[in-house]
C-alpha positions in Angstrom: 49.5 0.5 -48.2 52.2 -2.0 -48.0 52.5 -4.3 -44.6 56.1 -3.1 -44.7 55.1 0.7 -44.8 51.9 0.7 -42.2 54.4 -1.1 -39.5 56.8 2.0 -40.4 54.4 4.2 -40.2 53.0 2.8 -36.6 56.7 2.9 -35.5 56.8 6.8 -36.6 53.3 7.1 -34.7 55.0 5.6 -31.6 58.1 7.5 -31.5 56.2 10.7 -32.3 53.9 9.9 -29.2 56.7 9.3 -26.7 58.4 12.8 -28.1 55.0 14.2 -27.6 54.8 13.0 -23.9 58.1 13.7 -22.7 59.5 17.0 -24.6 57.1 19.2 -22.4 58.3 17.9 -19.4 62.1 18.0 -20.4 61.7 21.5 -21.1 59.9 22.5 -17.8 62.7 20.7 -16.0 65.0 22.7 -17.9 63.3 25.7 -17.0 63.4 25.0 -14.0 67.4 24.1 -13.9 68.3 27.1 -15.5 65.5 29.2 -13.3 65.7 28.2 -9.7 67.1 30.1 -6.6 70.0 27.9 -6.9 71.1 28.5 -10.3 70.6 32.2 -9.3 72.9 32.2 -6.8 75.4 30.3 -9.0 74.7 33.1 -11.5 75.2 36.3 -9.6 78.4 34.4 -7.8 79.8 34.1 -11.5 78.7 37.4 -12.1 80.4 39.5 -9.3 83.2 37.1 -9.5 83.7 38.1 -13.6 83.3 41.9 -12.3 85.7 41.6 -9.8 88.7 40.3 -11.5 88.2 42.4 -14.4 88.6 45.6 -11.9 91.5 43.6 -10.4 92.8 43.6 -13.3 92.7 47.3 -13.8 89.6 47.2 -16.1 87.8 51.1 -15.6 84.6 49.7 -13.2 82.0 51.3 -15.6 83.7 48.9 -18.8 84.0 46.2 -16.4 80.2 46.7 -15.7 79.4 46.6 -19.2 81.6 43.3 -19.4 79.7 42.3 -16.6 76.2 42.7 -18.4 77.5 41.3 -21.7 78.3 38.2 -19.4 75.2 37.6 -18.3 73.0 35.5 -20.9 69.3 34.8 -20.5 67.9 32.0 -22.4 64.9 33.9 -23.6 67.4 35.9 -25.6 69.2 33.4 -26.8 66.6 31.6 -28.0 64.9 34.1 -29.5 68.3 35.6 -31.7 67.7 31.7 -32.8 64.6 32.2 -34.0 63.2 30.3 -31.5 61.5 32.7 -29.2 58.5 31.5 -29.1 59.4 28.2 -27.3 57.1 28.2 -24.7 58.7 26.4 -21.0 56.1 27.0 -18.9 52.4 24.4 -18.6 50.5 24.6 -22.0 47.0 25.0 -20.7 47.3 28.4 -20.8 47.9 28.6 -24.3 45.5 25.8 -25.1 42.4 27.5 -22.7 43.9 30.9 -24.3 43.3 28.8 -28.0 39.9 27.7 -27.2 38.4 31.1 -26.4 39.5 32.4 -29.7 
């Protein structure tokens, strides 16, 4: 191998090892953004805020419910009608000590 391709190849190596290190944890912290009592509370006040107008606005409460449900997007869904449902968010070592035993 060529000088030329083994210090491209150490540079993949290195950004592949920085991806490695610091996906996880951007994805727990994005669970944990999209997941905590806070964003909850955002989320059920955007909710009941979306339901209320649409009544206001002369919407029939039980289509304004369904609205109101259709409005509402968990990521798990959305993720998974990508394809990608199988993104785990939480800590690996479950899956890893789950791995091992098999």
């Amino acid at each position: 191998m060529s000088e030329e391709k083994r210090h491209e190849a150490d540079e993949v190596r290195e950004i592949l090892d920085v991806v490695a290190d610091r996906v996880p944890s951007l994805l727990r912290n994005l669970r944990d953004v999209l997941y905590s009592k806070e964003s909850a509370e955002g989320m059920a006040d955007s909710v009941a805020t979306f339901y209320k107008k649409l009544v206001e606005a002369g919407i029939p409460k039980e289509e304004a419910l369904n609205m109101a449900q259709g409005y509402m997007i968990n990521l798990r869904d959305l993720l998974s009608s990508k394809g990608m449902g199988n993104i785990n968010f939480g800590d690996n070592r479950q899956r890893d000590e789950h791995r091992n035993e098999g």
